[in-house]
N, C-alpha and C positions, 0 to 999 in steps of 0.2 A: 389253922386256916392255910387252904394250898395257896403257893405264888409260884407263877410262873419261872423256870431256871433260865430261860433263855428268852430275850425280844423276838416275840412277832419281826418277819420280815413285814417291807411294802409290800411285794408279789404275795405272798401270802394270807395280808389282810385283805387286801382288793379285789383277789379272786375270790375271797369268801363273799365279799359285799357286792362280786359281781350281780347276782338277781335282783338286789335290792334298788331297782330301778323303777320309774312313776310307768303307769301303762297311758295308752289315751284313751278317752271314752267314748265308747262305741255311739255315733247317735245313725239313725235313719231319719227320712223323709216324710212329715205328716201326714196323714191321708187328708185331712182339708182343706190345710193352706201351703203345703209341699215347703214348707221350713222345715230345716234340721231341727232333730230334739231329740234328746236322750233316749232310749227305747226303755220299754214300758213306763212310762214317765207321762203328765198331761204335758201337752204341747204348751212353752211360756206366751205364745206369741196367741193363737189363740182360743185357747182355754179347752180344747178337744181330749177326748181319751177314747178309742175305740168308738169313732165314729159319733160318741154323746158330748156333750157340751154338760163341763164338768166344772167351770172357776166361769166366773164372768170376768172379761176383760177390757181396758179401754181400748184395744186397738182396733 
C-alpha cells in the first residue's frame, strides 16, 4: 500500500479544492405570475409549466 513521504502543504491542498465551491441556481421569471423559479421547473407558486397548469395550488 503506497503512503505519502512527504505532507500535503495548505497552499497545495486549497488550490486543489479551489473548484470545489457551491454554484447558485439559475432561476427566471414565470410567464404567469412573473415569480422567480427555477428554469425548466413547474413554477411553486403557481403551479404553471410552459404556459399549462400543471400542480393545482392553494395560492
Amino acid at each position: 500500500m503506497a503512503n505519502p513521504k512527504k505532507r500535503t502543504s495548505q497552499r497545495k491542498r486549497n488550490t486543489r479544492r479551489s473548484h470545489h465551491k457551491a454554484t447558485s441556481v439559475n432561476t427566471v421569471l414565470c410567464n404567469n405570475c412573473q415569480n422567480p423559479k427555477i428554469s425548466h421547473r413547474v413554477c411553486s407558486y403557481c403551479g404553471h409549466y410552459k404556459q399549462e397548469q400543471v400542480i393545482e395550488t392553494d395560492w
